[in-house]
PLY file of the C-alpha trace (Angstrom):
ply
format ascii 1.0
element vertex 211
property float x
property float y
property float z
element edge 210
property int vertex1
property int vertex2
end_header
217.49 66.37 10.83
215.16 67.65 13.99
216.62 70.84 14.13
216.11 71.61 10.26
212.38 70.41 10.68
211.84 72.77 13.83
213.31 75.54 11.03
210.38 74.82 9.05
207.72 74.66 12.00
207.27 71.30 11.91
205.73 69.88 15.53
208.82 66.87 15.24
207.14 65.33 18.79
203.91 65.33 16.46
204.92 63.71 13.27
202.08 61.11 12.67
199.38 63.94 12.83
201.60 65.91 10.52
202.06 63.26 7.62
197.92 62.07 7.94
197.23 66.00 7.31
200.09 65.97 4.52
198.33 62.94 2.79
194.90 64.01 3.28
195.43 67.24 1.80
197.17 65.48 -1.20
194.21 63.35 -1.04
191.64 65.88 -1.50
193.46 67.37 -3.90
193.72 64.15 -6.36
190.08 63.45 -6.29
189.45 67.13 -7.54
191.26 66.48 -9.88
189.93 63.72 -11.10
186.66 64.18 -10.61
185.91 67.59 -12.38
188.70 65.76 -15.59
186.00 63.39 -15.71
182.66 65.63 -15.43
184.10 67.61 -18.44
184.88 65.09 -20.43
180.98 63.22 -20.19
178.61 65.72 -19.15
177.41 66.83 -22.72
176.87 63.14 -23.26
175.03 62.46 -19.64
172.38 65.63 -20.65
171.85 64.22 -23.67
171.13 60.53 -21.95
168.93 61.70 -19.36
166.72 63.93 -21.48
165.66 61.67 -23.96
164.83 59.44 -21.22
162.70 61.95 -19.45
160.85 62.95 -23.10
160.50 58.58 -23.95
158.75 58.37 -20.52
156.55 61.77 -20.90
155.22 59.83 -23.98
153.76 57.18 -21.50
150.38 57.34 -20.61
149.49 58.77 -17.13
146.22 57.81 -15.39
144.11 60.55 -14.40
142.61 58.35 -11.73
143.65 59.28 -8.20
144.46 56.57 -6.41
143.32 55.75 -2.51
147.68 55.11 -2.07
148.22 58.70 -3.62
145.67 60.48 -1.50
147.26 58.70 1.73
150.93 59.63 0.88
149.31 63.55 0.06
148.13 63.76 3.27
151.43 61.97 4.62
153.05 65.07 3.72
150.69 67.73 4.62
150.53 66.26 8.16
154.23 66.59 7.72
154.77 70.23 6.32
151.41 71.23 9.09
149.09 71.98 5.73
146.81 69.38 6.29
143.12 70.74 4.96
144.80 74.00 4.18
144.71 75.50 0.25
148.82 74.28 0.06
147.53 71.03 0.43
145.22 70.68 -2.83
148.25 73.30 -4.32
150.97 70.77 -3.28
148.59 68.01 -5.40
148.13 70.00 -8.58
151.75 70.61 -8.66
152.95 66.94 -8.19
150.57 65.57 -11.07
152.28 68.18 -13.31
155.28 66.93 -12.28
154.36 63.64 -12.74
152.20 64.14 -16.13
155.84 66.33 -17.51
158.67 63.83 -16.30
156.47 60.50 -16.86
157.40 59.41 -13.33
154.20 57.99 -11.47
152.52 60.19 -9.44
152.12 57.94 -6.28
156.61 57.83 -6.97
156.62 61.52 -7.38
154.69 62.04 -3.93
157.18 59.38 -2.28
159.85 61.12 -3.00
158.70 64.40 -1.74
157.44 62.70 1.18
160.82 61.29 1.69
162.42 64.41 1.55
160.07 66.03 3.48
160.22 63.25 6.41
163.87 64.19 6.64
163.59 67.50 7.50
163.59 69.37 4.07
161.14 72.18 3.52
158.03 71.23 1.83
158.88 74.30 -0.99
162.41 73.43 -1.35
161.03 69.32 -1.34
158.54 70.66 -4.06
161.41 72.69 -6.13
163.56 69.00 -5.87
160.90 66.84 -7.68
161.35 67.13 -10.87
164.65 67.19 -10.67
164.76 63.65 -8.84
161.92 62.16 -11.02
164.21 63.10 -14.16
166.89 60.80 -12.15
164.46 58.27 -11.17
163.30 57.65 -14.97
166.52 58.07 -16.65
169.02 55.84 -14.42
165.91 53.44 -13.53
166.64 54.32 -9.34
164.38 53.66 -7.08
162.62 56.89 -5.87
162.94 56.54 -2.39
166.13 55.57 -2.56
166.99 58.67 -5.07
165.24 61.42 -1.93
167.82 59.97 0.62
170.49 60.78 -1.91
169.13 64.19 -2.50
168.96 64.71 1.22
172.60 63.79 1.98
173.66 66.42 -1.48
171.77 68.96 1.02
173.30 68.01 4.17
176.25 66.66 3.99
177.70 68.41 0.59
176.12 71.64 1.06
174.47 71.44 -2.35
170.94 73.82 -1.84
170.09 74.77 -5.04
167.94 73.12 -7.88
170.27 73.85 -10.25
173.08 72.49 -8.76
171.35 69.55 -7.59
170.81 68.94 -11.27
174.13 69.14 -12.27
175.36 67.01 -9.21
172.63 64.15 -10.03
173.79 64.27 -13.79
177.82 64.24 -12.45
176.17 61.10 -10.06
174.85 59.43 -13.17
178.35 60.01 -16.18
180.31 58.64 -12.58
177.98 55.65 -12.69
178.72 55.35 -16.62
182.04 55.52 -16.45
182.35 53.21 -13.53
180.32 50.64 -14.59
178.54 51.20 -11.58
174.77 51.74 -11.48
173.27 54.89 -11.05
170.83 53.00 -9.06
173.01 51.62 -6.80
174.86 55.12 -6.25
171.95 56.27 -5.35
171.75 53.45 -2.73
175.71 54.51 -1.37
176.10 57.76 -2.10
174.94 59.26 1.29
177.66 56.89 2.76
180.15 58.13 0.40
179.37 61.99 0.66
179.89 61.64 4.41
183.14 60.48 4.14
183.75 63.57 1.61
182.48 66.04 4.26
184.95 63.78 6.66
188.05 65.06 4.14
186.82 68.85 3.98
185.52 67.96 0.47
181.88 69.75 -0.37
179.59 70.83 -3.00
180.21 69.84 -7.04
183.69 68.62 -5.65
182.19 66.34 -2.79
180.16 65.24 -5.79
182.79 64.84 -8.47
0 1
1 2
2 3
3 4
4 5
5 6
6 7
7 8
8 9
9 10
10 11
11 12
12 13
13 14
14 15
15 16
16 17
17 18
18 19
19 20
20 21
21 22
22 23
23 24
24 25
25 26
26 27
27 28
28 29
29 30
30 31
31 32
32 33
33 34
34 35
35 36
36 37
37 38
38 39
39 40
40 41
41 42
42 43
43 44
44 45
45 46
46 47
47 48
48 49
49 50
50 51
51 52
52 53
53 54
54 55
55 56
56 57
57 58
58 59
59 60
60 61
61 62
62 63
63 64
64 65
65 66
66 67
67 68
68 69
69 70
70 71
71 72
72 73
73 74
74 75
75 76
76 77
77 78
78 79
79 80
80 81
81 82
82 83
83 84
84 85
85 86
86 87
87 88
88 89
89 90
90 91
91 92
92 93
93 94
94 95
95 96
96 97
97 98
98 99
99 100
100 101
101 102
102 103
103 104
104 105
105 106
106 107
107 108
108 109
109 110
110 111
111 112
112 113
113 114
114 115
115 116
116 117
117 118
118 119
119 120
120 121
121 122
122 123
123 124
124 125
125 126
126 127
127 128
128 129
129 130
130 131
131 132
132 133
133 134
134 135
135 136
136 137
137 138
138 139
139 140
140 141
141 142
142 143
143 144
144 145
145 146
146 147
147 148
148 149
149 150
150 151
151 152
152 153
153 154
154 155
155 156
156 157
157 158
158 159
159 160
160 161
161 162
162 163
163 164
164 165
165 166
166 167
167 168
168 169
169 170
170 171
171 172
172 173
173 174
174 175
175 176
176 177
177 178
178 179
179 180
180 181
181 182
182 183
183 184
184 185
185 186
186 187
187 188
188 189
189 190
190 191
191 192
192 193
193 194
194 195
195 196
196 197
197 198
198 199
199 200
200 201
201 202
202 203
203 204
204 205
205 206
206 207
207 208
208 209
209 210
């Protein structure tokens, strides 16, 4: 009945455009739902996972050689972030070689990723705060490290996600998801940008883009 759906301020010459917004709001509303049932349910079980990974690899031996490749991608970044020859510059070094020596992730794949994450636009200190964070992911789900920075960058930009913290929880929601799914957290990594775009598309962002 028109006239009842004028009543109810329905546009009745606009109908289409009505029912997509209907069924994308339903839409949105079902993958919240699912998402954070699932998150709940595995993400004692994903901490657990991921940390002994990290503390097996931290048992590896790291060389205390720096390589020729390490000092190139260094100064990569510096070039990047406009430190080059400045104090940061031997700072930003010290700090990924922690990172590296504490996570067990090679250093040379611990100043890619920064450098990827820096070459997208990311602030060298937030970049630097993200590290260990992704070389925790890297070593636990086996993902490729460059591959693991784009990821991080499209949690920034197109989820919203800007904290370390919540990047943590997001990359351990990315990895119970890839679990559950008997889908690789490796490959996630690879799609994931793809897929949070089409979240931000639907309204959907932060943990819930992610979930």
């Amino acid at each position: 009945n028109l006239d009842s759906l004028r009543k109810q301020g329905i546009e009745v010459g606009r109908l289409d455009r009505a029912y997509q917004m209907l069924g994308r709001t339903a839409r949105q509303a079902d993958l919240k739902a699912k998402g954070h049932a699932q998150i709940n349910e595995g993400r004692a079980s994903v901490k657990s996972t991921v940390g002994r990974a990290a503390v097996g690899a931290a048992a590896l031996a790291v060389p205390t050689k720096v390589s020729a490749d390490y000092n190139a991608i260094i100064r990569d970044i510096a070039i990047k972030a406009g430190i080059a020859n400045a104090p940061e510059e031997k700072q930003m070094s010290r700090t990924i070689i922690d990172t590296s020596r504490d996570t067990g992730m090679a250093r040379n794949e611990v100043a890619t990723v920064v450098n990827e994450l820096v070459g997208a636009g990311m602030d060298l200190a937030k970049a630097m705060e993200y590290a260990p964070v992704a070389a925790k992911f890297v070593i636990g789900q086996g993902s490729d490290g460059g591959e693991t920075a784009k990821m991080i960058n499209a949690l920034g930009q197109n989820a919203k996600i800007t904290s370390a913290e919540e990047m943590q929880q997001a990359l351990e929601a990315i990895a119970f998801q890839g679990q559950a799914g008997s889908f690789e957290a490796s490959d996630m990594a690879k799609w994931f940008p793809e897929l949070l775009a089409n979240m931000g598309k639907l309204g959907i962002t932060g943990m819930d883009a992610v979930t």
